[in-house]
N, C-alpha and C positions, 0 to 999 in steps of 0.2 A: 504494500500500500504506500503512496507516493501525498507526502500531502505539503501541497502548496500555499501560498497566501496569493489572494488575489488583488489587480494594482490597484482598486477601487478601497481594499483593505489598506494598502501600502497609504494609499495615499490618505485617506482619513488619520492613518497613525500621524505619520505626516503632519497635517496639518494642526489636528489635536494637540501636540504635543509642543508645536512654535504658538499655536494662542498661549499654553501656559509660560513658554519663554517670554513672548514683548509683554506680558506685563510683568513678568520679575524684570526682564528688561530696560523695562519705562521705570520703575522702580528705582533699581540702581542709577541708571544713566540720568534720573531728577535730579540727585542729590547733586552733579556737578554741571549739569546746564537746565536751562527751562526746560520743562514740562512737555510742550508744542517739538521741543526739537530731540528732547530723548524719544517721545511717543516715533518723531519721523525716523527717526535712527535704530529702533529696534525695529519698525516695520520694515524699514529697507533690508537691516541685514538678519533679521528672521527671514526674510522672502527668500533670499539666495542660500539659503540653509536648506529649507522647505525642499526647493530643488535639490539639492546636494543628498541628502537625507532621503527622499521619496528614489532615487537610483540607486542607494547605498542599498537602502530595503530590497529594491527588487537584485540588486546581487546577491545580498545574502540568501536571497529564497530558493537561488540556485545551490548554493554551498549545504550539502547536506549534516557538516559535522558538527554534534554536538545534537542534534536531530535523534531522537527515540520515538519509533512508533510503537505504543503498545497495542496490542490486541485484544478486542472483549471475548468475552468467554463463546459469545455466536459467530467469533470468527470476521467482522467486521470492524 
């Protein structure tokens, strides 16, 4: 049995997961400029992250190691 993630999964993690970055983010990056320009600066470079991140996933999805498939007792 061969189990894959799909890119629609890839990408939701993806994306999921840079919302919770720009606002730690925004957070950090207030405390040494305005508000207006951390918010612009973690959305820019969470964007290119996103990207980076949603390909990184779908490589690893190829790489089987570390990968255990167990099997139910029906065989499925």
């Amino acid at each position: 049995m061969k189990v894959n993630e799909t890119r629609m999964r890839s990408l939701l993690k993806s994306i999921s997961f840079r919302i919770i970055e720009i606002v730690i983010d925004s957070l950090i990056l207030s405390i040494f400029v305005q508000p207006a320009v951390a918010i612009g600066l973690a959305i820019g470079l969470e964007s290119i992250c996103l990207i980076l991140h949603f390909f990184f996933e779908r490589v690893w999805n190829h790489i089987q190691y570390g990968r255990e498939i167990i099997s139910t007792p029906d065989g499925k």
